[in-house]
N, C-alpha and C positions, 0 to 999 in steps of 0.2 A: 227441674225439667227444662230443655232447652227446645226453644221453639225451632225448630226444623223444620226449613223450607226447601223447593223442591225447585231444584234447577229452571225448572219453567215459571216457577214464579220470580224467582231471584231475575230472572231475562225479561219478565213482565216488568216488574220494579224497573229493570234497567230503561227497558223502553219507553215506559211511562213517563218516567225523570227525564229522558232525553227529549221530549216532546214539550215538556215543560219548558226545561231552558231553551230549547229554541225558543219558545215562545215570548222568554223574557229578552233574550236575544234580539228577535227582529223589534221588540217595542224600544229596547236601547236603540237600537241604529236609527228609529224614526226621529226619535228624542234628540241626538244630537247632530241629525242632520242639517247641515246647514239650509236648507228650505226651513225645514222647520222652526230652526232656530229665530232666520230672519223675520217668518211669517207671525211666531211669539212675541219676537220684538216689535214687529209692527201693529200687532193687537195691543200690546200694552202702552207704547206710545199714544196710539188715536184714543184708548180710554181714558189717558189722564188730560189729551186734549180735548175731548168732551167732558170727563169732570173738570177740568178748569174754565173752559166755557162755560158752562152749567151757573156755575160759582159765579164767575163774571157776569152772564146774564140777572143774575138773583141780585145782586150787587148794585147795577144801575137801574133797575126795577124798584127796585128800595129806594135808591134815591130818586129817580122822577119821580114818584107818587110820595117822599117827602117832601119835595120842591112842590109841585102840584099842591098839596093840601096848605103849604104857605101863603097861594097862592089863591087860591079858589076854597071855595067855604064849601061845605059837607053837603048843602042843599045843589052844588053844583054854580051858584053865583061869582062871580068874580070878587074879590076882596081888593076892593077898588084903593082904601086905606095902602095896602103893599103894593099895589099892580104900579101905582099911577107914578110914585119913588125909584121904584127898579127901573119903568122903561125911561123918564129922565136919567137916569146913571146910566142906562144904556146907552141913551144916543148921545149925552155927555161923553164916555170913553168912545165912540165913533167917530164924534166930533175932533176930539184928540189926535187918535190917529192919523184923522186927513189932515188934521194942522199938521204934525209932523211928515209926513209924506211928502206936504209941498215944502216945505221948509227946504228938505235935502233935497230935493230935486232944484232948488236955486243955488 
């Protein structure tokens, strides 16, 4: 038995399918519009610039509050044992610097 269709429906089908591909039509032309393209590109750039930001902030977060805890004891005290070493080395390489500074300035 062959399914026999009846002019008006074959017309329906037709137009029904022509409605479609439009449909799929105008969403291609959005798709490779250059707006769109650029405005894709610029969403995808600012999101790997916030995930790498992101990353980075976590990054130096980790390490101050590692330095920190070398630094300062869990009650919040200063650990005077490491404090007192560090800023001697510090103003020792200060020290340094300005000796050389004047140096080549004579």
């Amino acid at each position: 038995m062959s399914d026999a269709r009846t002019p008006a429906q074959i017309e329906a089908d037709i137009i029904s399918r022509r409605e479609q591909l439009a449909v799929v039509l105008d969403e291609i032309g959005v798709r490779v519009h250059p707006k769109t393209i650029i405005e894709d590109a610029k969403a995808r750039a600012a999101e790997a610039v916030d995930r790498t930001a992101g990353r980075a902030f976590v990054a130096v977060n980790r390490a101050v509050s590692d330095v920190k805890a070398q630094f300062v004891s869990e009650d919040g005290a200063p650990r005077l044992e490491r404090v007192i070493p560090a800023a001697l080395l510090g103003v020792g390489v200060v020290g340094l610097v300005v000796a050389s500074k004047r140096r080549r300035k004579r």
